[in-house]
N, C-alpha and C positions, 0 to 999 in steps of 0.2 A: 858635421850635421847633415851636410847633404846625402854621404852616401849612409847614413844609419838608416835615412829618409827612406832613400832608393830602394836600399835592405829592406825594410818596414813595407814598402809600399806593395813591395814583390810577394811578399810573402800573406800579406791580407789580401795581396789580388787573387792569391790560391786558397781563401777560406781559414788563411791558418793565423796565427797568433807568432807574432817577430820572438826572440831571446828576449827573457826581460830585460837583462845588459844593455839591450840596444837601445832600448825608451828611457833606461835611465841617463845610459849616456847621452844620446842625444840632447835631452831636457838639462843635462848638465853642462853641454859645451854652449849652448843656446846664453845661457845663464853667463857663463864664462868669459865668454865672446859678447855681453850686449847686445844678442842678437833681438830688442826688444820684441820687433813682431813675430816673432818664432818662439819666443818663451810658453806661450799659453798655448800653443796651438799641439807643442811637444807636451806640455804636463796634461792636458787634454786627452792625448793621445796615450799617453803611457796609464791614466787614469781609466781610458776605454778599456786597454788591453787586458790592463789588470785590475778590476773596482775590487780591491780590499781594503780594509782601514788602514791597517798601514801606508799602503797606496793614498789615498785620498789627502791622510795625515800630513804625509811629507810634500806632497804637490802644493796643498791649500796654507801649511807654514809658509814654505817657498814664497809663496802668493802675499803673505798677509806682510814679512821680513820686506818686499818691495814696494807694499803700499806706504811704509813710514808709519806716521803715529794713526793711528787711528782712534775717535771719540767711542765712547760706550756703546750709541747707540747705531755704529757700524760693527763692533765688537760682537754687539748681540745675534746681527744676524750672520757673521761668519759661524757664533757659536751653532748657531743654529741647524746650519749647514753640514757643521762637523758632527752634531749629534745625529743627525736625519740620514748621514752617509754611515753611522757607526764606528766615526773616524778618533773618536775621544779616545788619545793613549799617551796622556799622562796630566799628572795633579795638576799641571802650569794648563792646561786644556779646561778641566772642570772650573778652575780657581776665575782663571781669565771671565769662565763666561758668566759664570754665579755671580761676581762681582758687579758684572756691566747690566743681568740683568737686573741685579738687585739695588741697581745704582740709576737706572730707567723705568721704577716702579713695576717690576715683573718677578717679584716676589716668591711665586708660586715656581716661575723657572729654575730662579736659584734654588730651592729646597731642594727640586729636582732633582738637579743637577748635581746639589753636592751629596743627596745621599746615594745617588747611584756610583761616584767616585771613591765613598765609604765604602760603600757596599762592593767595588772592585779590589779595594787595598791601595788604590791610586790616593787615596786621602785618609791621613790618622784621624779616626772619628776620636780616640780618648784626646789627643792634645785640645788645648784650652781653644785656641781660637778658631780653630775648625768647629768645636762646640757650640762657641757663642755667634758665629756667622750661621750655622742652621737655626739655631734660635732665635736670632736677628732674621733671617729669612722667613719663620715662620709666625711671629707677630708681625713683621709688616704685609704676610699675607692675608693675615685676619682682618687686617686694618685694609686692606685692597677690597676684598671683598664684601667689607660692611659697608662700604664709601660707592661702591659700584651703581646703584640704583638712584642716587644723586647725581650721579656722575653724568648718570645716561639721560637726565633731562637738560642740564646742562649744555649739552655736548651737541644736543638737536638744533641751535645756536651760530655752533664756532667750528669750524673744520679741525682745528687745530685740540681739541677736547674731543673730537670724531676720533680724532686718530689713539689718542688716550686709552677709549674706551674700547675701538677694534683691539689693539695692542692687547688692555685686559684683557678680554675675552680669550685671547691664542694664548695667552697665558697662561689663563685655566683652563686651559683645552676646550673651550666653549667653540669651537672652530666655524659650527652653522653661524652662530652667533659673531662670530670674527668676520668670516665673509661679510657677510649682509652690512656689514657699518665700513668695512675696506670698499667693497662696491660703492658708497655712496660721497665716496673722496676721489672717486675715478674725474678726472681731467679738472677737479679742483686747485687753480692756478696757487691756491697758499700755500698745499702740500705739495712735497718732494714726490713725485711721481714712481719715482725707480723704488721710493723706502713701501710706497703704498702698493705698487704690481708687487713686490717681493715677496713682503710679509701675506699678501692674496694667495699667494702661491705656494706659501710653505703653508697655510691653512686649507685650500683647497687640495694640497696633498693628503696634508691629514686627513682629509673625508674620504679619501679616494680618490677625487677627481683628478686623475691623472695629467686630462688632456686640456682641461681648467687650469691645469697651473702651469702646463707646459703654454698655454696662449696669455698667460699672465708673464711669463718670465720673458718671453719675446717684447713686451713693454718697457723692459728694464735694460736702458739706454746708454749709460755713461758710470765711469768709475768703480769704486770697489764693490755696489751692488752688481752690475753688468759682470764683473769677472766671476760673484757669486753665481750668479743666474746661469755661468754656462757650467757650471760642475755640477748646479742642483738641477739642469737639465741630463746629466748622466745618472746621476742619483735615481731622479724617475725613470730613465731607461726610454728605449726607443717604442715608439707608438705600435699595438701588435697589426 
């Protein structure tokens, strides 16, 4: 590890880009070896060298494989990650995330998500259940969005129905609209802080706001949102 490092370090001291060999190895003796604080800092790195999907792919599995189980609603935003990096490369990627969002009320995500996995040949749109999951996705889209306008007086309320109704909104790419109700759960002690800067950030991406979501993602503090936040800070790229 050290001298792949050494190697690495020498050679981006002279503007250039290491063997890809070198990052991979590296990131895999890291791994190898337990070396926990050098794990991320190598897939980081090998992810800067190289940002392609496959790259990302394989770094952010690595990543998810040592978090253990993880609930839907962390699930979603790894999906999220891997779609906004271009990183979806294969059926167990769209499946994973359609599910989790369509299992957290974000409906409109899975549809998304699975016809764009149809439409890759990553997923059989004729078999039966791949069928009945887009058509499952897309009634309870209908039902998401007829319910939305009740939702939103409600939710003026309870922080916890705030977050509901942001979450809709990103959902359906309503993203000005996402913002505006994420901002209003900012340093709200009932909400999870890291789920609220996160999802801030992958909507203020959406709009553009680069450097909005790159000061949103520096909020995201601890756990597997925090390991997100540092790849979907490579994803937005460095500030021009």
């Amino acid at each position: 590890y050290e001298l792949l490092t050494k190697a690495i370090d020498l050679r981006e001291a002279a503007g250039e880009t290491g063997d890809r060999s070198w990052y991979e190895f590296r990131a895999q003796s890291a791994i190898d070896n337990k070396m926990d604080d050098k794990i991320m800092p190598a897939l980081l790195g090998w992810v800067k060298a190289f940002p392609e999907p496959k790259t990302y792919n394989l770094s952010i599995e690595l990543v998810k494989q040592r978090q253990g189980n993880l609930d839907n609603n962390t699930l979603i935003d790894f999906g999220r990650l891997m779609w906004t990096a271009g990183a979806m490369q294969s059926a167990n990627n769209y499946l994973e995330y359609a599910d989790a969002a369509l299992d957290r009320g974000m409906p409109n995500e899975a549809e998304i998500v699975l016809k764009e996995g149809i439409a890759k040949q990553l997923l059989d749109g004729s078999k039966q259940n791949i069928k009945e999951f887009v058509q499952l996705a897309a009634s309870k889209n209908a039902e998401s969005k007829a319910g939305l306008a009740a939702l939103e007086k409600d939710a003026k309320t309870s922080p916890r129905l705030a977050l509901v109704v942001a979450d809709t909104h990103a959902n359906l790419k309503q993203y000005d609209k996402a913002v505006t109700w994420y901002k209003t759960l900012l340093g709200n002690a009932v909400i999870d802080q890291d789920t609220v800067n996160l999802r801030l950030a992958f909507a203020l991406k959406n709009l553009g706001d680069a450097a909005g979501a790159r000061a949103a993602l520096a909020n995201v503090k601890a756990g597997p949102r925090a390991v997100i936040a540092k790849f979907m800070n490579l994803v937005i790229g460095d500030p021009a």
